[in-house]
N, C-alpha and C positions, 0 to 999 in steps of 0.2 A: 728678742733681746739676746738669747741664746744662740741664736745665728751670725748674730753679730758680732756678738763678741769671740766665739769660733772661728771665725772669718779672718780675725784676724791674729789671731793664733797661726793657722794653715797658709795662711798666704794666699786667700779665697778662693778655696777648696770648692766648689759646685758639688761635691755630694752631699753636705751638709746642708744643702737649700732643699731637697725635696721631703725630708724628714721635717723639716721645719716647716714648709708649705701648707705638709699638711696637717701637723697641729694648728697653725695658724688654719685654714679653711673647715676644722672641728670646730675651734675657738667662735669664728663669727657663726655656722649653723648652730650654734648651741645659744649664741646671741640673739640670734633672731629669735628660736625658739623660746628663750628671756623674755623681751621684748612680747612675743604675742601673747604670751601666758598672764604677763604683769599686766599685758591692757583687757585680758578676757578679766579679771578678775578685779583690776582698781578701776578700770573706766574714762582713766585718766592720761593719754599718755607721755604729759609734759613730766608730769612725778615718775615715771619711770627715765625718762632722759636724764631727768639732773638725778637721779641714781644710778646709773649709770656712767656719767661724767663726772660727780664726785669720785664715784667708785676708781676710773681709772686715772683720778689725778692723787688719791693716796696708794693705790695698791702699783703703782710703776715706778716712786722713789724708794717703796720698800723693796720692788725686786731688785732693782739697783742694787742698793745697798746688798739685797743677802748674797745676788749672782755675781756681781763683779766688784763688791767692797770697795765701792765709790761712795764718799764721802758729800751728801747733796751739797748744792749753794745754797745760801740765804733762799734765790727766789724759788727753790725745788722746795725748802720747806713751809715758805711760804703760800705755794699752791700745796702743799700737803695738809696746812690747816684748816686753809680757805675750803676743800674740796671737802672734808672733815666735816665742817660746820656747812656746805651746802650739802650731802648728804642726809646728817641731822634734821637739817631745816625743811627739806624734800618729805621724808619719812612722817616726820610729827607736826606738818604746819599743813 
């Protein structure tokens, strides 16, 4: 999101993409690593998917919102609830 939005600030800059690349290819090795630890340990790994996928349908309107002070639409808070209560639902059901 941070590349993006610098992107177009700069006028799409390409030095800006390899700093970002590689947080992004930290972000999924560390995913993964998520991912294998959550299923050594619940056994399950549908419960870790939809915690995962709630996970990224609230915490991407919140970065929105802090990194570029965009205001979501209805349906952005609308998956922010939905994703909220799957979550919830994921964790304690």
């Amino acid at each position: 999101m941070i590349a993006q939005g610098n992107s177009q600030k700069t006028g799409g800059d390409l030095a800006m993409l390899w700093p970002m690349f590689l947080l992004v290819s930290l972000g999924g090795i560390l995913l993964v690593f998520g991912y294998a630890l959550g299923y050594m340990y619940l056994k399950n790994i549908w419960i870790i998917v939809a915690i995962s996928v709630g996970a990224i349908l609230v915490v991407e309107p919140i970065l929105a919102v802090l990194l570029f002070r965009d205001v979501p639409t209805a349906g952005s808070l609308i998956g922010l609830i939905l994703g909220g209560f799957g979550a919830l639902a994921a964790i304690f059901l």
